[in-house]
N, C-alpha and C positions, 0 to 999 in steps of 0.2 A: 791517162797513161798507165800503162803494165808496170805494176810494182813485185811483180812475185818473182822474178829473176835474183841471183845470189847477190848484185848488186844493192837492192830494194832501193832507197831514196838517193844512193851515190848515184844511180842510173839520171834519174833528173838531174841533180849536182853535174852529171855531164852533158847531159843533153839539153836542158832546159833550164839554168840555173836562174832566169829571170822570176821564173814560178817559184822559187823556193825565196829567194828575197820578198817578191811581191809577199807570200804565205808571211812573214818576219814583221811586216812592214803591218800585215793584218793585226796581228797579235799583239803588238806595241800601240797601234791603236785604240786596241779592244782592251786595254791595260795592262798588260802582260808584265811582268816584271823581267823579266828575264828570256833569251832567245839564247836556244842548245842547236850547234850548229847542224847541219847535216851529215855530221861526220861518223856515224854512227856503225854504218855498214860498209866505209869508205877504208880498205886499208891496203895496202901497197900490194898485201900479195893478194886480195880480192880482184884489186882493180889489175895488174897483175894477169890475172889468170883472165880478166877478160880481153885483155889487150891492149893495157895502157903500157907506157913505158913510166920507170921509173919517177923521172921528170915530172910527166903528167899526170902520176899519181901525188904525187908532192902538191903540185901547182892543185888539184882540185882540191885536195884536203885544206891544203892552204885559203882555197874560194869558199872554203865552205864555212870559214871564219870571216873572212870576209864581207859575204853577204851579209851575214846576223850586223855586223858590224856598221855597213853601209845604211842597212833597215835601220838599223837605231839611232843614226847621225842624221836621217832624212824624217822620223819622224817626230826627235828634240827640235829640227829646224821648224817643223810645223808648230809647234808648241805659241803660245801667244807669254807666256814664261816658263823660267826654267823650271823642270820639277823639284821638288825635295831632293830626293833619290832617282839616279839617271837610272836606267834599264840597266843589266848586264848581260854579256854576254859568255857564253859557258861552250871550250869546243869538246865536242861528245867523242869519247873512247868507248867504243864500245866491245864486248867480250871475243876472244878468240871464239865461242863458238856463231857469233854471227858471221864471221868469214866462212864457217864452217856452212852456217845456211840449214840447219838442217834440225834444230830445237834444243840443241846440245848446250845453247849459252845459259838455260833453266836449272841444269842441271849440273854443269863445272867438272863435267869429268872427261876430261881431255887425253889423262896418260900421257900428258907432258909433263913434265919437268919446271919446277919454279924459271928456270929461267931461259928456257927453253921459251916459257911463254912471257918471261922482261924480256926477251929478243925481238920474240912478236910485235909488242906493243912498242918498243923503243923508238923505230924512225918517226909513227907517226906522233908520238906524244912531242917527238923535238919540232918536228914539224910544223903541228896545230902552236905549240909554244914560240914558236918564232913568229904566230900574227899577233901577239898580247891580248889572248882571248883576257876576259875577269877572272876566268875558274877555268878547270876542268869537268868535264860533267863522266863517271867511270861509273858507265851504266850495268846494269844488269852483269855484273861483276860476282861469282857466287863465292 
């Protein structure tokens, strides 16, 4: 699958979300401790500008916690016991300049405004926080 569009892995997240759980479900396997959702490139006004509506950008941000969450409840059930420590899962915020798409998130200079860019990030952090991720994961954050 093309990952080089402004979407990059929300693109699967909407097209193909079974691969991105299946991908969750590997890495819990393979002992992973922890699974950072897709949400990374996913943000309202990204998705947004590709032609989701509102809604549907909510609802996939929301699948994108999901999955990880799904992946990890299916592969505790495989378990023959429980572990010490359960996996967690973490949903990814990731920088204004990955909406931007363009290598700007390296460098943090946006010419925004403190809150100019809390505005940006607000709906989806309420969002991701209403599936009960474990964490936030506030990636590449400069």
């Amino acid at each position: 699958m093309e990952l080089s569009g402004k979407l990059w892995s929300a693109r699967i997240l909407a097209e193909v979300p079974e691969l991105i759980a299946s991908v969750h479900l590997d890495y819990f396997r393979a002992g992973a401790d922890i699974a950072i959702s897709s949400s990374y490139q996913a943000t309202p006004q990204g998705l947004s500008a590709a032609g989701f509506s509102l809604t549907e950008s909510k609802r996939l941000l929301q699948l994108s916690v999901r999955l990880a969450q799904q992946a990890r409840q299916t592969h505790l059930e495989e378990q023959e016991s429980a572990p010490a420590v359960s996996p967690l899962v973490s949903a990814s915020v990731g920088p204004y300049g990955a909406y931007l798409a363009d290598g700007s998130e390296y460098r943090g200079r946006y010419g925004l405004s403190k809150q100019a860019l809390s505005d940006f990030h607000q709906p989806r952090i309420e969002w991701l926080m209403e599936m009960a991720p474990d964490v936030l994961a506030f990636e590449t954050l400069p």
